[in-house]
C-alpha positions in Angstrom: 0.0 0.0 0.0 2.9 2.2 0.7 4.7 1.9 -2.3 1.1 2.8 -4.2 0.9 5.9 -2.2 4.4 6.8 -2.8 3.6 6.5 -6.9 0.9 8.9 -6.3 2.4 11.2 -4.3 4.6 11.7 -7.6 1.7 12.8 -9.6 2.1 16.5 -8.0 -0.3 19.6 -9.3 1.4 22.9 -9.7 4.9 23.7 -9.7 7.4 24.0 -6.8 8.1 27.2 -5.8 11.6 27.8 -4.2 13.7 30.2 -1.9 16.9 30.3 -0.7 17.4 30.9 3.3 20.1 32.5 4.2 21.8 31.0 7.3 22.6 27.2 6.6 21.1 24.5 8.0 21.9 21.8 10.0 18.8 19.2 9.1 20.2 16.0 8.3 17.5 15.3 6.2 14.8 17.3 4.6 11.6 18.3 6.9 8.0 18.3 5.0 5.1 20.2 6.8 2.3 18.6 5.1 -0.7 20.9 5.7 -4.4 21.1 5.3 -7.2 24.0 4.7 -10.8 24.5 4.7 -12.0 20.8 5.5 -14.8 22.1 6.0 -15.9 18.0 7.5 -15.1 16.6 4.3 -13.6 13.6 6.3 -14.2 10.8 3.4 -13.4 13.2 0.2 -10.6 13.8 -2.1 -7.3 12.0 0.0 -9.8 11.8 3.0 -8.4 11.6 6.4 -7.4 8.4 6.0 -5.5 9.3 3.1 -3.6 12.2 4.7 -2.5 9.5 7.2 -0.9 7.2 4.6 1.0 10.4 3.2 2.2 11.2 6.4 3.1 7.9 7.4 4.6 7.4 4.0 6.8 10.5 4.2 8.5 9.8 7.7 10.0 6.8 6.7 12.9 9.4 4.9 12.0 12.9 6.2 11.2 14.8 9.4 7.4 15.4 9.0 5.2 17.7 11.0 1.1 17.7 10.1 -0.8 21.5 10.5 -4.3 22.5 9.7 -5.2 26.1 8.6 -8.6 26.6 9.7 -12.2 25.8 8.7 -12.1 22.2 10.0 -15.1 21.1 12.2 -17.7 22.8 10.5 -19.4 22.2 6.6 -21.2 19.0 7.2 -23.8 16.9 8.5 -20.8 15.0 10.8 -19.7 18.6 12.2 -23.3 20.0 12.4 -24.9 16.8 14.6 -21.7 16.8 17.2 -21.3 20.1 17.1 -17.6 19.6 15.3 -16.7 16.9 18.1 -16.1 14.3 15.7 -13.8 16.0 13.7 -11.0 16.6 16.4 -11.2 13.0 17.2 -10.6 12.2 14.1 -8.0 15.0 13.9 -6.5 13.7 16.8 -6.0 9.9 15.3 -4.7 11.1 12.3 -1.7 13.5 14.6 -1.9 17.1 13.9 0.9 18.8 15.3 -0.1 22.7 15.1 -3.8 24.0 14.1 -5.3 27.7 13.8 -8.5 28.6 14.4 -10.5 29.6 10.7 -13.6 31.7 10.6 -16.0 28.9 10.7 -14.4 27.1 13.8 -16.4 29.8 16.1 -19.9 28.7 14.1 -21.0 26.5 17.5 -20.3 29.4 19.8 -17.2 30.5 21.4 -17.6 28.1 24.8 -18.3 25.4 22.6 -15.4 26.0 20.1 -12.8 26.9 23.3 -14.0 22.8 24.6 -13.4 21.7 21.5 -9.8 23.4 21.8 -9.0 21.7 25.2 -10.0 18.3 23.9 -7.8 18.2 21.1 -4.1 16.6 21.4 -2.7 19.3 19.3 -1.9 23.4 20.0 -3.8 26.2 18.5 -2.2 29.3 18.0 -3.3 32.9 16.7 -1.7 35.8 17.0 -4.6 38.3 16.8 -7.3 36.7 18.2 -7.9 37.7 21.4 -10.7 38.8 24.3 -10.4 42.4 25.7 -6.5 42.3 24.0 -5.6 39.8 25.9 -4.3 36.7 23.3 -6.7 34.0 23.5 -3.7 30.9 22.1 -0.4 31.6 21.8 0.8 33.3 19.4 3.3 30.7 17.9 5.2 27.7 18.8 8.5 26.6 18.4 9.3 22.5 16.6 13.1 22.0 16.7 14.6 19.1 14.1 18.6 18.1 14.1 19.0 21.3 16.3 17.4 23.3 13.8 14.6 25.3 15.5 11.2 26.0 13.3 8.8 28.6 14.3 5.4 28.7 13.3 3.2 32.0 13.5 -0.6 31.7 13.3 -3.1 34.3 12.0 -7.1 34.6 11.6 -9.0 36.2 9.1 -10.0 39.5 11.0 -13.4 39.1 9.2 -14.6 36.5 11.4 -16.5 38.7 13.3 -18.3 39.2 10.3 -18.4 35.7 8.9 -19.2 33.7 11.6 -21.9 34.8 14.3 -21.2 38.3 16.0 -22.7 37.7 19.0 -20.7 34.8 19.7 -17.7 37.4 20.0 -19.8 40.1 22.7 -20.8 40.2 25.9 -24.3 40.1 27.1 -24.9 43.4 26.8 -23.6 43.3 23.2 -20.1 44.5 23.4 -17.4 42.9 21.4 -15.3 41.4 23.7 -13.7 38.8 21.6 -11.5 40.6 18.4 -9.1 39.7 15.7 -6.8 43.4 15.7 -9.2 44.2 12.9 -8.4 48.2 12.2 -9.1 49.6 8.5 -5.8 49.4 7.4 -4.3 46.2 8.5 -1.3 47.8 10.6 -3.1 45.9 13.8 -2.3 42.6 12.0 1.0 43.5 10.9 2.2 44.9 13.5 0.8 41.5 15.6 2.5 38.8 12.6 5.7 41.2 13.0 6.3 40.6 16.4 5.0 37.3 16.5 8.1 36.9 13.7 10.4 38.8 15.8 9.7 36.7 19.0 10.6 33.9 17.4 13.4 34.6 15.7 14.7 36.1 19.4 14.5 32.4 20.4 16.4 30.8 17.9 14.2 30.1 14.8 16.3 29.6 11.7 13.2 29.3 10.0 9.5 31.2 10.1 6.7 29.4 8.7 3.1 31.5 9.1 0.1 29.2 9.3 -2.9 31.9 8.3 -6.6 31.7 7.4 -6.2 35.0 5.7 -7.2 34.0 1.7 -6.5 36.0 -1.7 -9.9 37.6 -1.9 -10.4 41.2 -2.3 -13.3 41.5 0.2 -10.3 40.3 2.6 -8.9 43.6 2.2 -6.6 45.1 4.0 -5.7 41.3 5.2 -4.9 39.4 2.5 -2.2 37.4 2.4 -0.4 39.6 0.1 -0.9 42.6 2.5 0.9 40.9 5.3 3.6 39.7 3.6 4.5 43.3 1.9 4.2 44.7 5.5 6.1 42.3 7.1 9.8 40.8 7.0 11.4 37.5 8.6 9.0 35.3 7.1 10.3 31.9 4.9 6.8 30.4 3.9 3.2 30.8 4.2 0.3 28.4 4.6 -2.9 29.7 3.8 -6.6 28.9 3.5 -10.0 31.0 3.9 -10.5 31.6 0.3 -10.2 27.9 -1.0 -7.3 28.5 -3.7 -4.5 26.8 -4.9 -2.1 29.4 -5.7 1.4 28.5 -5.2 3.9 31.8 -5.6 6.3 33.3 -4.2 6.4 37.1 -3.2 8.6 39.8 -1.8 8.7 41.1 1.7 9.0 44.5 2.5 12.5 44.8 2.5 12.3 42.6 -1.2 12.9 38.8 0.0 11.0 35.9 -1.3 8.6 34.6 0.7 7.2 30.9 -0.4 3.2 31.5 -0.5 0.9 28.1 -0.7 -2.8 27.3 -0.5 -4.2 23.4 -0.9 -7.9 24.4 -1.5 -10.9 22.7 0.2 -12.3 19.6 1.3 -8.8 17.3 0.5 -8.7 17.3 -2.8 -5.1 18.0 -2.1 -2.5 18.1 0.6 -0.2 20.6 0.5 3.6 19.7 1.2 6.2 22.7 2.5 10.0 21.0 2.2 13.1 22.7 4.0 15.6 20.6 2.5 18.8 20.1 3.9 20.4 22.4 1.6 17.9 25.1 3.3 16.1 25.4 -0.2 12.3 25.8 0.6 9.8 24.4 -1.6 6.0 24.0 -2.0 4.2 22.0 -3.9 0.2 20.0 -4.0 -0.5 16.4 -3.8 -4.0 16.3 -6.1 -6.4 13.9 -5.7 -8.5 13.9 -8.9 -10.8 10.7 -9.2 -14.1 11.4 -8.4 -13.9 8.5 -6.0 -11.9 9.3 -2.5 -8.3 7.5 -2.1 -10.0 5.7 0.8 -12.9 4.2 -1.1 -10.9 3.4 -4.1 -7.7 2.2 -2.4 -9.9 0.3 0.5 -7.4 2.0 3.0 -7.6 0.7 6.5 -5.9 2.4 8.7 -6.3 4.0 12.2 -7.5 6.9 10.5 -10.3 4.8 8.6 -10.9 3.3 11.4 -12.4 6.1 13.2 -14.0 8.1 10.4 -15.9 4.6 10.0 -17.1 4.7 13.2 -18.0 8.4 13.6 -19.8 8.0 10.5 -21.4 4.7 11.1 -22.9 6.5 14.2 -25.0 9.0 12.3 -25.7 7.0 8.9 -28.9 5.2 9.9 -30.8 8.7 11.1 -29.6 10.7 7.8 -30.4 8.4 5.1 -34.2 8.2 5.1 -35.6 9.6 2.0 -38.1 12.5 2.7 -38.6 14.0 -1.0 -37.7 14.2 -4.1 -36.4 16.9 -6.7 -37.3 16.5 -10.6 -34.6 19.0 -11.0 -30.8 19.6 -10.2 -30.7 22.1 -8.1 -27.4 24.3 -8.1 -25.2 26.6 -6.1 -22.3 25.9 -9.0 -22.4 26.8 -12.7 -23.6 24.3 -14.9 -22.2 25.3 -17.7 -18.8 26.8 -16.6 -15.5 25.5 -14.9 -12.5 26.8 -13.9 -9.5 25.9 -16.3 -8.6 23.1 -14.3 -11.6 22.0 -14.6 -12.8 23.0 -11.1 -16.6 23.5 -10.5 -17.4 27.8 -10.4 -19.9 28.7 -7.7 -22.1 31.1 -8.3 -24.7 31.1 -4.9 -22.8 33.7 -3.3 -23.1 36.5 -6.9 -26.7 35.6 -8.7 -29.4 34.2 -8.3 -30.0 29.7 -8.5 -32.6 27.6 -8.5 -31.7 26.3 -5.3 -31.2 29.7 -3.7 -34.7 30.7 -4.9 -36.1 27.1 -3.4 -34.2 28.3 0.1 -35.8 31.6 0.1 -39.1 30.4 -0.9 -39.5 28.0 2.1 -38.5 30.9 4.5 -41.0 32.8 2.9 -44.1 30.1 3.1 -42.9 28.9 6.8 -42.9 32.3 8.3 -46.8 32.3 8.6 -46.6 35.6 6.6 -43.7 37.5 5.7 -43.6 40.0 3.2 -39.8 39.3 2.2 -37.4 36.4 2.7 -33.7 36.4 2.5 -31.1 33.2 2.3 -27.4 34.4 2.3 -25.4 32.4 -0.8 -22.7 31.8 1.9 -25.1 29.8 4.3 -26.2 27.5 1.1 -23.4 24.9 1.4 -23.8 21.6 -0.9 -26.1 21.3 -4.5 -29.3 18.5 -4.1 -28.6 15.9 -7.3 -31.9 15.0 -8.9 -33.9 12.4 -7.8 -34.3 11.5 -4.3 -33.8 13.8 -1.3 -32.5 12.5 2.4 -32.4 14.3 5.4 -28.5 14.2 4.8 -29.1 16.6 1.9 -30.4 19.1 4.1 -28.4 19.2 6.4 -25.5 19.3 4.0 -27.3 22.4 2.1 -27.9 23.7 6.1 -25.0 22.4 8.0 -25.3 25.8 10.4 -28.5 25.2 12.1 -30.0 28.7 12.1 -33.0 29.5 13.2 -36.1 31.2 11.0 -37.5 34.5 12.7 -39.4 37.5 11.2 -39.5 41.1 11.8 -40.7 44.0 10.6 -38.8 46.1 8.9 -38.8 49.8 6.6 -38.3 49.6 3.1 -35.6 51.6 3.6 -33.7 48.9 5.6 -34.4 46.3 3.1 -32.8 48.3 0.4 -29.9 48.8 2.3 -29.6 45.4 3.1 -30.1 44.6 -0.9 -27.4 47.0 -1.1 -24.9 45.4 0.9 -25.5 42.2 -0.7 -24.4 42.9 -3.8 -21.4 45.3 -3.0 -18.9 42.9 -3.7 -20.4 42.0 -7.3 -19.1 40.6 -9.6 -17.0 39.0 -6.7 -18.4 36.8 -4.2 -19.8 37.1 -0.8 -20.9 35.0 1.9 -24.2 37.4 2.2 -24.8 37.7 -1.2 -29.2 37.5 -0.6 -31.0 34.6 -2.4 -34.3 36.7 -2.5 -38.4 35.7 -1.9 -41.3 38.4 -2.6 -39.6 40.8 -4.6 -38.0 41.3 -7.8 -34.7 43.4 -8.6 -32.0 45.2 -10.7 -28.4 45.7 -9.8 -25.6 46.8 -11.7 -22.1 45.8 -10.7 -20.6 48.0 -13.3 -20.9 51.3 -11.1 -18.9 51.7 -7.5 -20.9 49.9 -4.1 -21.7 52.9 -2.0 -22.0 50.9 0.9 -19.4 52.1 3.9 -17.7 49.8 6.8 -17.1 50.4 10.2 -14.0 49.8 11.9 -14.7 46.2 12.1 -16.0 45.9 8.6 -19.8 46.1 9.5 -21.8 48.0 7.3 -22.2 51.4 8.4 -24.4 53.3 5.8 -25.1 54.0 2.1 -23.2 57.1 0.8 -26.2 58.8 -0.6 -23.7 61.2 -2.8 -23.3 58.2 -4.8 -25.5 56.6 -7.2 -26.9 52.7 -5.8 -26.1 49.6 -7.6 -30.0 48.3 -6.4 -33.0 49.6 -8.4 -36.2 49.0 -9.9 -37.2 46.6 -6.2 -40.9 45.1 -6.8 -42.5 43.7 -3.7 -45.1 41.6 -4.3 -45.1 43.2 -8.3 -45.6 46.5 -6.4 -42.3 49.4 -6.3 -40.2 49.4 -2.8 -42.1 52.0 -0.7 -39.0 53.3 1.6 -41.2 54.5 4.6 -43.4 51.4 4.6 -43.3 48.6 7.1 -42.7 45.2 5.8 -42.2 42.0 7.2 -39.0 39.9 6.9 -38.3 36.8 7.2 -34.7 35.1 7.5 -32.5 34.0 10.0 -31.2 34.9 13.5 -27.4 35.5 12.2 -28.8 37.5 10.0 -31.7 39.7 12.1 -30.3 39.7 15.3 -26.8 38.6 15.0 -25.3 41.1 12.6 -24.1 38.3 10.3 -22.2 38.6 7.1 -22.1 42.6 8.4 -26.0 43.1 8.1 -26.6 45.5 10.8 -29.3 47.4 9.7 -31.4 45.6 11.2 -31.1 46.4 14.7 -32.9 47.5 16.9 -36.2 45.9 14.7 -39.2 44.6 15.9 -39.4 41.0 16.3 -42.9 39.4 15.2 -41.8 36.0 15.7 -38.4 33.8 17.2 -37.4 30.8 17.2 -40.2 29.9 14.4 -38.4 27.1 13.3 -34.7 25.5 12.1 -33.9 26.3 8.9 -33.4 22.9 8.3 -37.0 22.2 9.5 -38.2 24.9 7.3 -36.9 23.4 3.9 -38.1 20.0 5.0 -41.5 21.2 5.7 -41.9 23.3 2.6 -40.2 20.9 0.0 -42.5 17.4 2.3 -45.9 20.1 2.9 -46.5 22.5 0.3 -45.0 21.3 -2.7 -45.9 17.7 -1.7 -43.0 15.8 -1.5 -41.2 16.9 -5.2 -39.1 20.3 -6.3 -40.7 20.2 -10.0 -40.3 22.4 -13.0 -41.0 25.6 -11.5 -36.8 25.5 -10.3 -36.4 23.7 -13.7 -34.0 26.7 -14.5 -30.5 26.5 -12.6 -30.3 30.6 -12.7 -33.8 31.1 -11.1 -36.8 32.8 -11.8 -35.4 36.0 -12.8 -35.9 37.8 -8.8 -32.3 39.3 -9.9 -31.4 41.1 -12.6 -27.9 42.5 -13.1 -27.8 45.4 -15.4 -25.0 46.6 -18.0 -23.0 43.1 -17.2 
């Protein structure tokens, strides 16, 4: 078995990227930090865990190895969602991680829940911004040592967690934010925090500095993109990064115009990434790809520890998930159907326009809220495409994986158009809010600047009325948007009362009804209730039903 994995690990994807240090090194042979991002629960897919635990295993028989994780592990799937992410650092745990940071999702059970979760697993985290009342939560690094030759590892988290994951996880009860991530508006905070995280290190020895981030290459990530740091920043050999679920391997300058090694392994193991300081103190990255459509552990039969475990976890929750509760006539989509990245990697499109599947989403919150005028589904919280033909309670939950609840309040028109404004400030890049939309009908045009402003922890703020509005033309209920009206809105709690995705216009509203339902329950009741059981033609189209209409594309 080992000499089949060792064949594969020679199929590599990409190119190595490489960088001279500058002090020699004493490793007697060459280390490999093998590295994962943005699991997201896919436990079974791509290499699986069971898979990552042959490389590993494979590698140490002629190279130090150490195993770190950048973020976005115990959350994504129906396995995270029912133990509340548990599962996943046991299985984390059998496989051997050495180092992990925390991601934006790993706060999505609530910040006791994750801080458990942190205790219970065998391995360190480390972050070097996040922190409660400025006090560092984790370290800010830690130190490996190999043949004498000292390591150290930096973490960083996406300071748009606050946003991205649920705000009032990070406040007090009397809605303070207590928990932060140095989040400023132009990034200094986080330098400044990486830069003497570096510095630290390198005052204890460390011929080497390795920064494990969840920062991502995405422009909404700005000013703390991976890029940023690095140009603000000095001391630093090679970055691991995830967030934004790319592949990039480059290498950049520093500020003072040194190379720094940059990799990213993508999502769900469909690759492993591999860092190697050789002994010649050359530092390379490259990806292990996984590209059969069947995972290496269902197609090589690997038993292992590793398969041991995810076998069990998953045997544990397979009976209550696979009863058939619908069925669909249609695909229903959160990925083009017709486009693919050059690689040949799905595009998703739920999080910039308008699919069937959104419209489906938004519908059901719509027909379970006993009511509502209005109902908005963020693209972000739409996680996995239903295949046609049947549909299992594991669907759902793998569309749902957050376990939101439905509520509905009333707001002005004017709040909804702001809200409808926010969502579509990033076009045509993506965003986690980007509003799958029920009861009304709109026009945007990306072409024109978003006049949406931030606040200093990139909330939005207001609408610069000096500008013109990407959102016009907004029919509720065939009817134009009166601003001074009441409506009533249904969605969810991260959304409403949570200031999710940045959506804080609506506080302070009045709230008709909590708790209604899980949004879970709501699709199940409207797919099972009142369209009997089957999603037919009406979502036959994979774009929608036309509710949005960008303008001057």
């Amino acid at each position: 078995m080992k000499k089949l994995l060792l064949l594969l690990l020679g199929c590599v994807l990409l190119w190595n990227c490489a960088a001279m240090a500058e002090e020699t090194p004493a490793l007697s042979k060459n280390l490999v930090i093998l590295y994962t991002s943005d699991v997201h629960c896919g436990v079974d897919q791509g290499w699986g865990y069971a898979g990552l635990y042959e490389i590993k295993e494979s590698l140490k028989e002629n190279n130090h190895v150490l195993l770190v994780d950048d973020g976005d592990a115990i959350q994504g799937e129906t396995i995270g969602t029912v133990t509340t992410g548990e599962a996943i650092i046991d299985i984390m745990n059998t496989v051997g991680y050495d180092i992990a940071i925390p991601g934006n999702h790993e706060f999505n059970y609530g910040m006791d829940r994750f801080l458990e979760l942190a205790e219970k697993a065998d391995f360190p985290y480390i972050s070097c911004n996040f922190n409660k009342e400025g006090t560092l939560v984790f370290p800010p690094s830690i130190i490996k040592e190999f043949d004498g030759v000292k390591i150290g590892f930096v973490g960083v988290t996406t300071p748009l967690t606050l946003r991205t994951s649920t705000p009032k996880y990070f406040m007090n009860e009397d809605g303070e934010f207590i928990y932060g991530f140095l989040q400023d508006e132009n990034g200094e905070a986080v330098y400044n925090a990486v830069q003497k995280a570096v510095d630290d290190v390198r005052a204890q020895g460390a011929q080497y500095v390795v920064v494990i981030a969840h920062l991502g290459n995405e422009s909404e990530s700005t000013p703390w993109m991976y890029s940023d740091v690095i140009e603000h920043t000095n001391g630093i050999d090679a970055w691991l990064d995830g967030h934004s679920h790319d592949t990039e391997q480059v290498v950049m300058k520093n500020k003072d115009g040194k190379d720094v090694v940059r990799s990213a392994c993508g999502t769900k193991l469909a690759y492993v990434g591999a860092l190697t300081i050789a002994t010649d103190g050359s530092i390379s990255s490259e990806l292990y790809a996984w590209n059969n459509s069947i995972s290496a552990p269902k197609l090589l039969g690997l038993k292992n520890p590793v398969a041991d475990a995810v076998r069990s976890a998953s045997d544990a929750l397979s009976e209550q998930l696979k009863e058939v509760i619908a069925k669909t006539a249609v695909d229903l989509v959160i990925y083009d159907p017709n486009e693919t990245t050059e690689d040949g990697r799905p595009v998703r499109i739920v999080r910039r326009t308008e699919t069937n599947l959104g419209d489906l989403c938004a519908d059901a919150y719509l027909d379970q809220s006993g009511g509502a005028d209005v109902a908005f589904v963020g693209g972000g919280g739409i996680r996995m495409p239903i295949s046609k033909g049947d549909i299992t309670i594991n669907d759902i939950l793998n569309v749902y994986p957050f376990g939101n609840q439905l509520m509905v309040v009333e707001v002005t028109g004017q709040q909804i158009l702001d809200a409808l404004e926010w969502s579509v400030h990033s076009m045509p890049g993506e965003f986690g809010g980007f509003l799958q939309v029920a009861g009304l009908t709109m026009e945007t045009d990306p072409t024109i600047p978003s006049p949406c402003v931030v606040d200093s922890n990139q909330m939005f703020d207001h609408v610069d009325d000096s500008l013109p509005r990407r959102v016009r033309n907004v029919l509720i209920d065939g009817k134009p948007l009166d601003p001074e009206k009441a409506y009533r809105l249904a969605s969810i709690n991260y959304y409403l009362s949570d200031n999710g995705d940045g959506y804080t216009m609506f506080a302070g509203c009045t709230v008709l009804q909590d708790n209604v339902k899980q949004d879970i329950q709501a699709l199940i009741d409207y797919i099972c209730n009142t369209l009997g059981g089957v999603v037919g033609s009406e979502y036959a189209d994979p774009y929608g039903q036309g509710r949005i209409v960008a303008v001057n594309e």
